[in-house]
KEVEXRO-115355 format. One record per residue (C-alpha): residue number from 1; x, y, z; residue in one letter. Coordinates in steps of 0.1 Angstrom, whole numbers, padded with zeros to 4 digits. Example, Ala and Ser with C-alpha at 12.3 -4.5 7.8 and 13.67 -1.06 7.14 Angstrom:
! KEVEXRO-115355
<segu><nr>1</nr><px>0123</px><py>-0045</py><pz>0078</pz><rest>A</rest></segu>
<segu><nr>2</nr><px>0137</px><py>-0011</py><pz>0071</pz><rest>S</rest></segu>
! end
This chain:
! KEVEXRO-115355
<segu><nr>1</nr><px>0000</px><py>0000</py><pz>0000</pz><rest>X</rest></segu>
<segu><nr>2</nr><px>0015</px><py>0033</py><pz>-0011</pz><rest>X</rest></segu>
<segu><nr>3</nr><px>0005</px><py>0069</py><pz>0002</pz><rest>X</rest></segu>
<segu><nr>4</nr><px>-0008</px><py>0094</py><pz>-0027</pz><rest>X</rest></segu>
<segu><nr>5</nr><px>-0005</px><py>0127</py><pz>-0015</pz><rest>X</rest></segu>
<segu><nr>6</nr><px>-0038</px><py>0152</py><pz>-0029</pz><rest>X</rest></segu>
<segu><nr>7</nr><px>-0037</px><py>0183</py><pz>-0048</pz><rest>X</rest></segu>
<segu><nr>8</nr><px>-0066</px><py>0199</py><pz>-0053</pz><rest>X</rest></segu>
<segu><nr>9</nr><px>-0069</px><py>0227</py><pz>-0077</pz><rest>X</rest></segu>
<segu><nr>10</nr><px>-0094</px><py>0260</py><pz>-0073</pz><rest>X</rest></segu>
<segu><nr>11</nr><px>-0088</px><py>0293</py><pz>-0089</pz><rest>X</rest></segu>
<segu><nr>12</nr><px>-0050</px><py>0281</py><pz>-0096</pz><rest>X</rest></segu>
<segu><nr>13</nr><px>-0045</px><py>0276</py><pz>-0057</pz><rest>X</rest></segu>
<segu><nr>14</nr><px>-0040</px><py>0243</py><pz>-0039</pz><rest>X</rest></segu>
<segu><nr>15</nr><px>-0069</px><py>0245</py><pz>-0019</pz><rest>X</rest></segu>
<segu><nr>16</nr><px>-0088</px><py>0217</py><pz>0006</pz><rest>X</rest></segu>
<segu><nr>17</nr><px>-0126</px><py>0214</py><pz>0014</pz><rest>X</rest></segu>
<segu><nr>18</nr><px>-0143</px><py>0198</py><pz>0040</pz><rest>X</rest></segu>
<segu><nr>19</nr><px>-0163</px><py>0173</py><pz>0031</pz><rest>X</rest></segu>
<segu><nr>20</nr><px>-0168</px><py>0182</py><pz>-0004</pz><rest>X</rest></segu>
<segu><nr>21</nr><px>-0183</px><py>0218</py><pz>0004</pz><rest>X</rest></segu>
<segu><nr>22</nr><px>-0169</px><py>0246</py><pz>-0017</pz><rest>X</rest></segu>
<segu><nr>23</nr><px>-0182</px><py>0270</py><pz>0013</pz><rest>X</rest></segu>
<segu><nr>24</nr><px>-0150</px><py>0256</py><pz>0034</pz><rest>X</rest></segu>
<segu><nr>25</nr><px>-0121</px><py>0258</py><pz>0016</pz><rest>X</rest></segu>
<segu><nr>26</nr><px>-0085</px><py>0266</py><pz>0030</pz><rest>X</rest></segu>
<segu><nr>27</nr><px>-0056</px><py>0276</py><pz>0002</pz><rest>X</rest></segu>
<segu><nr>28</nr><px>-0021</px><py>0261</py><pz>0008</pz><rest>X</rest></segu>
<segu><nr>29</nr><px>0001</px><py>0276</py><pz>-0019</pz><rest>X</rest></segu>
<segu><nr>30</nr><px>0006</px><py>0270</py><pz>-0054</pz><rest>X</rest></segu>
<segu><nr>31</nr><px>0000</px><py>0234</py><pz>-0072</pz><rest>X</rest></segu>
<segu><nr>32</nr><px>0034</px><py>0234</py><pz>-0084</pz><rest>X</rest></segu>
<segu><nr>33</nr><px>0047</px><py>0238</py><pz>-0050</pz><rest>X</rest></segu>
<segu><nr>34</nr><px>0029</px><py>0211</py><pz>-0036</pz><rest>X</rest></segu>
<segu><nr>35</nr><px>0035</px><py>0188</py><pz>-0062</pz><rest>X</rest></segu>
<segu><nr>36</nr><px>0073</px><py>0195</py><pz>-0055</pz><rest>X</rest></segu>
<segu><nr>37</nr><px>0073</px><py>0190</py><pz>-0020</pz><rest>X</rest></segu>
<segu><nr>38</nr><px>0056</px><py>0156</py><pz>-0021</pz><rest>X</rest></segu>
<segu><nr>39</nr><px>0076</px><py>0144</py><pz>-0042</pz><rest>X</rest></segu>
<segu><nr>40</nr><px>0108</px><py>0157</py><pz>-0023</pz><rest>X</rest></segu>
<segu><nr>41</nr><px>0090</px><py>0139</py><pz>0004</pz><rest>X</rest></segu>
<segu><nr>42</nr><px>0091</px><py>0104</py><pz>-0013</pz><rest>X</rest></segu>
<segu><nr>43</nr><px>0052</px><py>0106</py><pz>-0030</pz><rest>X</rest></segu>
<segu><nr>44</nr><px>0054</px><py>0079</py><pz>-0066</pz><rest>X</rest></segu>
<segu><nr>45</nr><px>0020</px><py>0089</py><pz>-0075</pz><rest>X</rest></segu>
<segu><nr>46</nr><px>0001</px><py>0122</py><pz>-0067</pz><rest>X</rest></segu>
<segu><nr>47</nr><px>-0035</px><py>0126</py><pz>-0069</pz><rest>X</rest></segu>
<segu><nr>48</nr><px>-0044</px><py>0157</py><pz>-0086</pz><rest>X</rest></segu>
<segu><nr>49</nr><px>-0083</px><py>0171</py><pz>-0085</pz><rest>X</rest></segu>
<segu><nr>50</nr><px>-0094</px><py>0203</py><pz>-0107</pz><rest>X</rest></segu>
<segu><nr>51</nr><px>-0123</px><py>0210</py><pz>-0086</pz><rest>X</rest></segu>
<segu><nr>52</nr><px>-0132</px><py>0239</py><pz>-0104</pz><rest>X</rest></segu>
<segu><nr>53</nr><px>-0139</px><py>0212</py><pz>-0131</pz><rest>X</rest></segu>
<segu><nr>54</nr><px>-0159</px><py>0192</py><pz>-0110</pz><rest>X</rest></segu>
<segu><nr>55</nr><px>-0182</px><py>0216</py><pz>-0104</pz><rest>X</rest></segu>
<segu><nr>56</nr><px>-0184</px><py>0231</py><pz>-0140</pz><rest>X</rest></segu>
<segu><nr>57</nr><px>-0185</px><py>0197</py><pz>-0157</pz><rest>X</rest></segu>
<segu><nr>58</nr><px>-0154</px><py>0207</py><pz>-0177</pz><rest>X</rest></segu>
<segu><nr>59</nr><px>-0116</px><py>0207</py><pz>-0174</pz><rest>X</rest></segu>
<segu><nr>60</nr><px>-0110</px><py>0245</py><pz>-0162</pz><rest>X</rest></segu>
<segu><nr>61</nr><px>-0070</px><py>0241</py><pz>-0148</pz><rest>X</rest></segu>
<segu><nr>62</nr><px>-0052</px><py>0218</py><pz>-0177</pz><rest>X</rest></segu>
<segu><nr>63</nr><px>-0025</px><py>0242</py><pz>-0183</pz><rest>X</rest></segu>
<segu><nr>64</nr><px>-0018</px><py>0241</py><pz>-0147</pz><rest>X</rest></segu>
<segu><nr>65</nr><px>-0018</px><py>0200</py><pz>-0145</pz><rest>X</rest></segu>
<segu><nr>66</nr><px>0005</px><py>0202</py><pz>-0173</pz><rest>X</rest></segu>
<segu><nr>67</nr><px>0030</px><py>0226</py><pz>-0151</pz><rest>X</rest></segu>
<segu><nr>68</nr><px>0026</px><py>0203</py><pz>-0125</pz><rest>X</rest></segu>
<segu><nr>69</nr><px>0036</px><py>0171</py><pz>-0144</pz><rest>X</rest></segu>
<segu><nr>70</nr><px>0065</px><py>0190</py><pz>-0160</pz><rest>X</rest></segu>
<segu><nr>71</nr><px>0077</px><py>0202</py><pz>-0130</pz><rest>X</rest></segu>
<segu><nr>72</nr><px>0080</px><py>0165</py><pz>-0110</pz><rest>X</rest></segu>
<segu><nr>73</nr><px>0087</px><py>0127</py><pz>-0123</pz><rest>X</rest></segu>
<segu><nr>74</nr><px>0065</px><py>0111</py><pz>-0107</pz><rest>X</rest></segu>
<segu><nr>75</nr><px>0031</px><py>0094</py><pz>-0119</pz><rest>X</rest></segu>
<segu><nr>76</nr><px>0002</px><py>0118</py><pz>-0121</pz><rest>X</rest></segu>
<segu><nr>77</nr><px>-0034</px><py>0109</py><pz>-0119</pz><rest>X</rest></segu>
<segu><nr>78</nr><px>-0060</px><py>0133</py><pz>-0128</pz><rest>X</rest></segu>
<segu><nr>79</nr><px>-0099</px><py>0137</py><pz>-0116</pz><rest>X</rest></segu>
<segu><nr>80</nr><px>-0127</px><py>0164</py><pz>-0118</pz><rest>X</rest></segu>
<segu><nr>81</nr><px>-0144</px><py>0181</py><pz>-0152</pz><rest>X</rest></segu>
<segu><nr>82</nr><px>-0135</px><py>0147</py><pz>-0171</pz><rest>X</rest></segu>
<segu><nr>83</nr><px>-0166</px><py>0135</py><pz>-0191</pz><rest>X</rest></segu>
<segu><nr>84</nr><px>-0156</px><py>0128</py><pz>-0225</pz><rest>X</rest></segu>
<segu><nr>85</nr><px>-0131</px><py>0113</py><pz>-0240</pz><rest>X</rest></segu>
<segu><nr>86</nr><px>-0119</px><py>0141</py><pz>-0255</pz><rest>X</rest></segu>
<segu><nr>87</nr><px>-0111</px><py>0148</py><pz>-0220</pz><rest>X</rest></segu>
<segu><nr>88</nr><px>-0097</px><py>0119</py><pz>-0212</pz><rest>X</rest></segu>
<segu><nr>89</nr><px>-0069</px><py>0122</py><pz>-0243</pz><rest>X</rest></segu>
<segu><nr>90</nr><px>-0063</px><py>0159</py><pz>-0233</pz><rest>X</rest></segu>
<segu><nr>91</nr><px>-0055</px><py>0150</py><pz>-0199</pz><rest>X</rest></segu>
<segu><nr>92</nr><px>-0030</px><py>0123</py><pz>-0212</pz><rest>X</rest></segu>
<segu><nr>93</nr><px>-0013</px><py>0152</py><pz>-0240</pz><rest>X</rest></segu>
<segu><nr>94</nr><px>-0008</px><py>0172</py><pz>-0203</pz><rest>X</rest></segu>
<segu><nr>95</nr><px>0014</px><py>0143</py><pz>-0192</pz><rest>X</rest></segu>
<segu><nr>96</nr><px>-0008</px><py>0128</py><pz>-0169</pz><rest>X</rest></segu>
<segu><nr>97</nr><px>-0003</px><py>0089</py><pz>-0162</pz><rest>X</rest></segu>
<segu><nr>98</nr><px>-0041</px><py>0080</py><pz>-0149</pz><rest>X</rest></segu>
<segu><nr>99</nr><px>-0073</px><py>0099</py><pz>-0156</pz><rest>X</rest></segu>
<segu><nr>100</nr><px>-0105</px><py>0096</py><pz>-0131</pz><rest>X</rest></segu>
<segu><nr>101</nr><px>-0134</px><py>0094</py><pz>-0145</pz><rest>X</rest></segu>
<segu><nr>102</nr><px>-0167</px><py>0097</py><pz>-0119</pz><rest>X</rest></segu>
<segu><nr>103</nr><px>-0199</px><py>0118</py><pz>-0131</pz><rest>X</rest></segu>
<segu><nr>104</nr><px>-0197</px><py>0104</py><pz>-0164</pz><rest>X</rest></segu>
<segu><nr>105</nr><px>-0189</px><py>0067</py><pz>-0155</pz><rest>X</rest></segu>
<segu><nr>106</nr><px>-0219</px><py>0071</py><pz>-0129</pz><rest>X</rest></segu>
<segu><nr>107</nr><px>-0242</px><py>0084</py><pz>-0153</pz><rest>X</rest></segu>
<segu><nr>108</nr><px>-0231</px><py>0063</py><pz>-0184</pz><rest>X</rest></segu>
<segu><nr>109</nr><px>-0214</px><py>0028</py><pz>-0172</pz><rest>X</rest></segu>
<segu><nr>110</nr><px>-0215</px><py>0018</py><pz>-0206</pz><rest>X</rest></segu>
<segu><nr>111</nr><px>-0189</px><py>0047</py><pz>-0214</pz><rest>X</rest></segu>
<segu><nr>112</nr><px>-0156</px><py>0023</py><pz>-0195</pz><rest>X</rest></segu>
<segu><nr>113</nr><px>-0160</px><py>0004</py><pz>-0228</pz><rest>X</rest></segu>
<segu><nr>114</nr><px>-0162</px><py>0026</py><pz>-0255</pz><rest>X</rest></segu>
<segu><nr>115</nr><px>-0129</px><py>0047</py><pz>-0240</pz><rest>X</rest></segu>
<segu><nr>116</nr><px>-0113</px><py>0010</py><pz>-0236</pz><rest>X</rest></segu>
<segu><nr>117</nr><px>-0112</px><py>0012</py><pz>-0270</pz><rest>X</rest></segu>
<segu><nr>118</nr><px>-0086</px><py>0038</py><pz>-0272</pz><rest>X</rest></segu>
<segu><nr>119</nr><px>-0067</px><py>0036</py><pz>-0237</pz><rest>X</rest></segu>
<segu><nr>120</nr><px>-0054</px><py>0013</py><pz>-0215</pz><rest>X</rest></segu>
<segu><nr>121</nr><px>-0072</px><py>-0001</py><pz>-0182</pz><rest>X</rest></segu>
<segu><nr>122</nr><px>-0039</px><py>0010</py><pz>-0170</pz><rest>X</rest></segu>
<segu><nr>123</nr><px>-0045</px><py>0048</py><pz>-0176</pz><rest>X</rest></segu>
<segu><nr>124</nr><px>-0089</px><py>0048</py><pz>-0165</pz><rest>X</rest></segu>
<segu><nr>125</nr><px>-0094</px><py>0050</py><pz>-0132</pz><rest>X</rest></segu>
<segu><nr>126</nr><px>-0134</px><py>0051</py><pz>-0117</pz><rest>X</rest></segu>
<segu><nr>127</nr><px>-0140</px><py>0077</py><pz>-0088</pz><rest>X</rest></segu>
<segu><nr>128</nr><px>-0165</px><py>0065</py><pz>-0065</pz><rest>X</rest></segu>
<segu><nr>129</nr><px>-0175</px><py>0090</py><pz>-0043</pz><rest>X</rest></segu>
<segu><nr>130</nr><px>-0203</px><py>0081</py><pz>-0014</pz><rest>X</rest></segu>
<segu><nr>131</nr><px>-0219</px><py>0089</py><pz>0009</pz><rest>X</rest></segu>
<segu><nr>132</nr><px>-0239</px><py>0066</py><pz>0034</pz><rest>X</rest></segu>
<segu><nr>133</nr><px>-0230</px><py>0039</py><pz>0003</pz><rest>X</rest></segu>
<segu><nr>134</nr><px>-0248</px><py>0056</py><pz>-0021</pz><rest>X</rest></segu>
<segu><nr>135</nr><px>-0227</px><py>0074</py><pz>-0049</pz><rest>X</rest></segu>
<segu><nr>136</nr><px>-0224</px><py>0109</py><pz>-0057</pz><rest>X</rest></segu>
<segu><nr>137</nr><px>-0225</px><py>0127</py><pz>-0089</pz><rest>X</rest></segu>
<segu><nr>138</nr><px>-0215</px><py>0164</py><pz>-0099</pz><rest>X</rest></segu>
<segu><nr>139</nr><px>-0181</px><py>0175</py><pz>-0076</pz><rest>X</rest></segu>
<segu><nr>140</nr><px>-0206</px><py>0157</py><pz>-0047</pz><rest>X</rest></segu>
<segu><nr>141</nr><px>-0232</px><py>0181</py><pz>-0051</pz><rest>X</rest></segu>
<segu><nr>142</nr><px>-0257</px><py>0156</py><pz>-0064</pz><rest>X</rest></segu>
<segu><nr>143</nr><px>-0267</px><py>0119</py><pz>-0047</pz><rest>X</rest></segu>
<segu><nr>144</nr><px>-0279</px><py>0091</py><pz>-0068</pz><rest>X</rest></segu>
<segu><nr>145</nr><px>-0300</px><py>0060</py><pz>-0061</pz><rest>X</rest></segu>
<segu><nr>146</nr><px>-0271</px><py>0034</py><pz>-0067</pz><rest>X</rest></segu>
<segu><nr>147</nr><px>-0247</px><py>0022</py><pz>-0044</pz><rest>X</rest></segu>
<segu><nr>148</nr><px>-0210</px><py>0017</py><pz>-0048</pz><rest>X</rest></segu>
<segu><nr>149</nr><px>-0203</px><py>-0019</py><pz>-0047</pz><rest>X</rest></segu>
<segu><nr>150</nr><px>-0229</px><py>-0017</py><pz>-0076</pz><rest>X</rest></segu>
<segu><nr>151</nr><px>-0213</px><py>0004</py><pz>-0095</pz><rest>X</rest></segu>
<segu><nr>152</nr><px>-0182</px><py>-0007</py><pz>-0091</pz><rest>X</rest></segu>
<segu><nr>153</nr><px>-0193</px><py>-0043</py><pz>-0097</pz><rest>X</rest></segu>
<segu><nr>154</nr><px>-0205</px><py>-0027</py><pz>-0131</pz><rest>X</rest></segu>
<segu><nr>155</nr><px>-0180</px><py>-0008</py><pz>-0146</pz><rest>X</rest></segu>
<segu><nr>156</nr><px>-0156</px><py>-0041</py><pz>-0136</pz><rest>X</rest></segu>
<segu><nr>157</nr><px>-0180</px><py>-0062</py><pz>-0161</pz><rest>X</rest></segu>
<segu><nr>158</nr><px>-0173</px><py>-0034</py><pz>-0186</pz><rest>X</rest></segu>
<segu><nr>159</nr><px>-0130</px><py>-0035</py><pz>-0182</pz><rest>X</rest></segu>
<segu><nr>160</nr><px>-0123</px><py>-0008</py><pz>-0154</pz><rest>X</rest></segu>
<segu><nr>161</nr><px>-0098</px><py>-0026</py><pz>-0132</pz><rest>X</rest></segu>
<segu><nr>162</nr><px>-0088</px><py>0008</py><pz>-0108</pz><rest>X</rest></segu>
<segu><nr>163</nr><px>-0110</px><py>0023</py><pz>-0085</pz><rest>X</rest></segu>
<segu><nr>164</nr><px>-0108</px><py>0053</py><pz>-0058</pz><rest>X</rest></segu>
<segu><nr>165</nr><px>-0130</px><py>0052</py><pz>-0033</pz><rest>X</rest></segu>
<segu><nr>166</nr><px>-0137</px><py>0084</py><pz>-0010</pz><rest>X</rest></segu>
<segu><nr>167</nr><px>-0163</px><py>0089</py><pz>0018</pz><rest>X</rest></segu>
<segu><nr>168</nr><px>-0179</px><py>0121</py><pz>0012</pz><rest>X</rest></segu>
<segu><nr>169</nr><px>-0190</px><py>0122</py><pz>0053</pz><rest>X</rest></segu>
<segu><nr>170</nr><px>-0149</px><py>0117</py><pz>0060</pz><rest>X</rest></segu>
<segu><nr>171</nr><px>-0132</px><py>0136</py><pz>0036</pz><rest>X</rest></segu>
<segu><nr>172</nr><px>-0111</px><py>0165</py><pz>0055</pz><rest>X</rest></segu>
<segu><nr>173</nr><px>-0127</px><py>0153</py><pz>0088</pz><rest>X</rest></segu>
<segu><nr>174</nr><px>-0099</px><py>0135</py><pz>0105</pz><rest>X</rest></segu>
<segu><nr>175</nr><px>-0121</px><py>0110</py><pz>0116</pz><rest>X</rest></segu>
<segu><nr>176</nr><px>-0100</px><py>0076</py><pz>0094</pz><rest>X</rest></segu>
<segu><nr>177</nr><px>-0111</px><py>0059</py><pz>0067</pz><rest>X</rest></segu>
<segu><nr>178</nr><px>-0147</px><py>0039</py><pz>0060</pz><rest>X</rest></segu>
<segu><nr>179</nr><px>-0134</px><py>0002</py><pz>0068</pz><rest>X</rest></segu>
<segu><nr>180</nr><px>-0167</px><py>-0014</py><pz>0059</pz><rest>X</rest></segu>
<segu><nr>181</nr><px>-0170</px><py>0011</py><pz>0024</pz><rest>X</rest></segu>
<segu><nr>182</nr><px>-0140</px><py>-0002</py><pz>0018</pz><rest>X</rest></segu>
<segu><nr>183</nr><px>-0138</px><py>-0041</py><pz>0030</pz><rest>X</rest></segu>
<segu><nr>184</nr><px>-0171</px><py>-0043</py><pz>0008</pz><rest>X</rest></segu>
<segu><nr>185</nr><px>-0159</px><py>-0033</py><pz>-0022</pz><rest>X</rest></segu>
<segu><nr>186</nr><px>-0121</px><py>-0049</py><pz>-0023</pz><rest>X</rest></segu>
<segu><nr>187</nr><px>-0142</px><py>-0081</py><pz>-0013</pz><rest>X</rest></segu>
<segu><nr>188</nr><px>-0167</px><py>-0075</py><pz>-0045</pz><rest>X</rest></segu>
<segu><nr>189</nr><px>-0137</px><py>-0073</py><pz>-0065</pz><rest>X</rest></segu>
<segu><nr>190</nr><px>-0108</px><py>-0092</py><pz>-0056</pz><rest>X</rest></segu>
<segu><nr>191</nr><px>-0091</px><py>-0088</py><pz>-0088</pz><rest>X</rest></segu>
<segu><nr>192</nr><px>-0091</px><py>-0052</py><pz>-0090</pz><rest>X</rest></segu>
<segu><nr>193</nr><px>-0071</px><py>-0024</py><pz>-0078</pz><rest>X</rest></segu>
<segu><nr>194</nr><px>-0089</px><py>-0001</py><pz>-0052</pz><rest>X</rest></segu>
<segu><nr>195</nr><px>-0076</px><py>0034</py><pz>-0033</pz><rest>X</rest></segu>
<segu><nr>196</nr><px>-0088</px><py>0043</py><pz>0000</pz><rest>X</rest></segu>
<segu><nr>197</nr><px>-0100</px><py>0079</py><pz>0001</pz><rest>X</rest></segu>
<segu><nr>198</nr><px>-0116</px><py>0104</py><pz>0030</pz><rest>X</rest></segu>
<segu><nr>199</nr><px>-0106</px><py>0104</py><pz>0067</pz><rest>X</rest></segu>
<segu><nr>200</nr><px>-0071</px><py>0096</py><pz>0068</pz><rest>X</rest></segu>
<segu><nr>201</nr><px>-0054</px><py>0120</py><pz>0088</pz><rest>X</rest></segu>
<segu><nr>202</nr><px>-0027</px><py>0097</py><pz>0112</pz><rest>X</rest></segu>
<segu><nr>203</nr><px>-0005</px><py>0065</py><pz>0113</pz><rest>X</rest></segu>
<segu><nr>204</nr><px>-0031</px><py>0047</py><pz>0126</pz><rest>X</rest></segu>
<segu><nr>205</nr><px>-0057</px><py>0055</py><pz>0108</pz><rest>X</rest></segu>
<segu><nr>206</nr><px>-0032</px><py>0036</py><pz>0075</pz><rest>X</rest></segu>
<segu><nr>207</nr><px>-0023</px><py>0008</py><pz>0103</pz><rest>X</rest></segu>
<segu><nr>208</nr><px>-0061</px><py>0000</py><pz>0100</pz><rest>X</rest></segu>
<segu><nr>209</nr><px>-0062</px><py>0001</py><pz>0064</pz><rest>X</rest></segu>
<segu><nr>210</nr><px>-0034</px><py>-0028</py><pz>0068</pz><rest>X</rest></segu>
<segu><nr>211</nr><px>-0052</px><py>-0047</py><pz>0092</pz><rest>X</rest></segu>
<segu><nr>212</nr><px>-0080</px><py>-0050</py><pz>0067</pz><rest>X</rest></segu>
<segu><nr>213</nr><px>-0056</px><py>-0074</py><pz>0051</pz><rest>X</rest></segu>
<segu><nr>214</nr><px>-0071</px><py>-0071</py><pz>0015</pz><rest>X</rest></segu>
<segu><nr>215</nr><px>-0039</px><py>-0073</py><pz>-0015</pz><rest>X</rest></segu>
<segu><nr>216</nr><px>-0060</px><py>-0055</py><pz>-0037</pz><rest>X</rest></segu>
<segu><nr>217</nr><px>-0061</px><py>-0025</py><pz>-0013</pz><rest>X</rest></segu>
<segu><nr>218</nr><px>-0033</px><py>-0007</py><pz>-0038</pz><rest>X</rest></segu>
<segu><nr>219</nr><px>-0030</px><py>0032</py><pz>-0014</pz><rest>X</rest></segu>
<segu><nr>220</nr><px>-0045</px><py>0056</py><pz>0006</pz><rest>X</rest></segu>
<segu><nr>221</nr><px>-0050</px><py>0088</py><pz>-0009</pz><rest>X</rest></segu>
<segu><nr>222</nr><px>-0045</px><py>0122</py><pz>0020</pz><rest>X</rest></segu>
<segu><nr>223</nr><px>-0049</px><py>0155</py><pz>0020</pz><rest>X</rest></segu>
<segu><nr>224</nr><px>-0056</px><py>0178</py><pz>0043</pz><rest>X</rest></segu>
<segu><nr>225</nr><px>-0033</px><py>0163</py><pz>0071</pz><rest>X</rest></segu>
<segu><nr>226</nr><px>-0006</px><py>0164</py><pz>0054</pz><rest>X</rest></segu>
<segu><nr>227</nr><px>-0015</px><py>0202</py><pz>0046</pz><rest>X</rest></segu>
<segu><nr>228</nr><px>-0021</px><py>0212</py><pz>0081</pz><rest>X</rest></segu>
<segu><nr>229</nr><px>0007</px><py>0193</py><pz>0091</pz><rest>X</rest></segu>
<segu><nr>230</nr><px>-0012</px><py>0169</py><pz>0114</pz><rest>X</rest></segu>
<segu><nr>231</nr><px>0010</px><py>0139</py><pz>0104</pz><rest>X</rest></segu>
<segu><nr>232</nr><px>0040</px><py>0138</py><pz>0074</pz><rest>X</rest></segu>
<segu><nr>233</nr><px>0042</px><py>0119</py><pz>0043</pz><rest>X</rest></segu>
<segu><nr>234</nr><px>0073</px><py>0103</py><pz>0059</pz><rest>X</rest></segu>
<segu><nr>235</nr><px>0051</px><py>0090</py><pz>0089</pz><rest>X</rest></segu>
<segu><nr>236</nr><px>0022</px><py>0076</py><pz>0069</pz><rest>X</rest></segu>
<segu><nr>237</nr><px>0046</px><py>0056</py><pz>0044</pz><rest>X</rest></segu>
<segu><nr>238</nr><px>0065</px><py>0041</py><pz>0075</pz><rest>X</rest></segu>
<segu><nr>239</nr><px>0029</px><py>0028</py><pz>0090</pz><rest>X</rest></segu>
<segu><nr>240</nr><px>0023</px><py>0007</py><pz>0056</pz><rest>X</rest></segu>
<segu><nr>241</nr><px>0054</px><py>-0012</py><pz>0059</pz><rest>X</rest></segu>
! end
């Protein structure tokens, strides 16, 4: 299990929000920044969110993500405004390694298979935001009727094979992951890859990610811990081994 430190974009500031609300937002710097000091901290992968694309329904910071992913070597995965897959081929021109695809996927399962066609199961990655198991839609401003595990279980039957799960309730809340989110959906799909987002703010909190004992349990993405400088990258890493 690997920690993936979160940058998440607004107005071309690295910015966090408490439980998805765009009413509580605290700016840390620039993306670049960031980006840098993760990965002078030891970060392999860094999970990059262009929130004001998530609410707009289209990519509004590419020129920034493409800064960022000049400016480090490490992977970059991508989430927020990506629909189409238009969008999903422009992220990948910016440099980024793994685009996350939610809204759309939520909306239109059917959708992992036609941009299959064109990239690898290697680059897609399926967002799954919840809350209370039922998945949300829109940068978390909308709910729908279907849960999770369902979804996931769908877009799996149609080739996705990585998936990021946050708890909307936990995210920026300090209160550790969703164990039973997560237990139930590394369980539904054992042969897939799936993050742990939302929560995670201490050593613990990735010690009981461990204990879950599930291989396909791939990282724990954090972000506003590290940002407020409640734990460090260097801490979290050492509680996976």
């Amino acid at each position: 299990m690997i920690i993936i430190p979160a940058i998440d974009i607004r107005g071309g500031h690295a910015v966090r929000l408490e439980q998805g609300d765009f009413d509580r937002e605290t700016q840390y710097g620039t993306p670049i920044e960031m980006a840098v000091k993760w990965q002078d901290s030891g970060a392999s992968l860094l999970h990059i969110v262009d929130l004001d694309g998530a609410r707009t329904g289209a990519s509004c910071n590419l020129l920034l993500v493409q800064e960022i992913c000049a400016a480090v070597t490490c992977f970059c995965e991508l989430g927020g405004g990506i629909r189409k897959p238009v969008d999903v081929q422009n992220a990948v021109a910016a440099g980024v390694d793994r685009v996350i695809l939610g809204t759309s996927l939520a909306n239109d399962p059917r959708l992992a298979s036609a941009l299959l066609e064109d990239f690898s199961a290697d680059q897609l990655i399926a967002g799954i935001d919840a809350h209370e198991g039922m998945v949300a839609v829109e940068g978390w401003q909308e709910r729908s009727t279907v849960t999770a595990v369902d979804l996931a279980t769908e877009l799996y039957d149609y080739g996705i094979r990585r998936f990021i799960y946050t708890d909307i309730a936990r995210d920026g809340m300090f209160t550790g992951p969703h164990l039973g989110g997560m237990t139930k959906l590394c369980d539904a799909l054992p042969e897939a890859s799936v993050i742990a987002s939302g929560g995670i703010a201490t050593p613990e909190h990735i010690h009981e990610l461990a204990r879950l004992q599930r291989d396909n349990l791939e990282g724990a993405i954090v972000g506003k811990a590290l940002y407020d400088g409640r734990t460090t990258y260097e801490e979290l890493s050492d509680a996976t081994a």
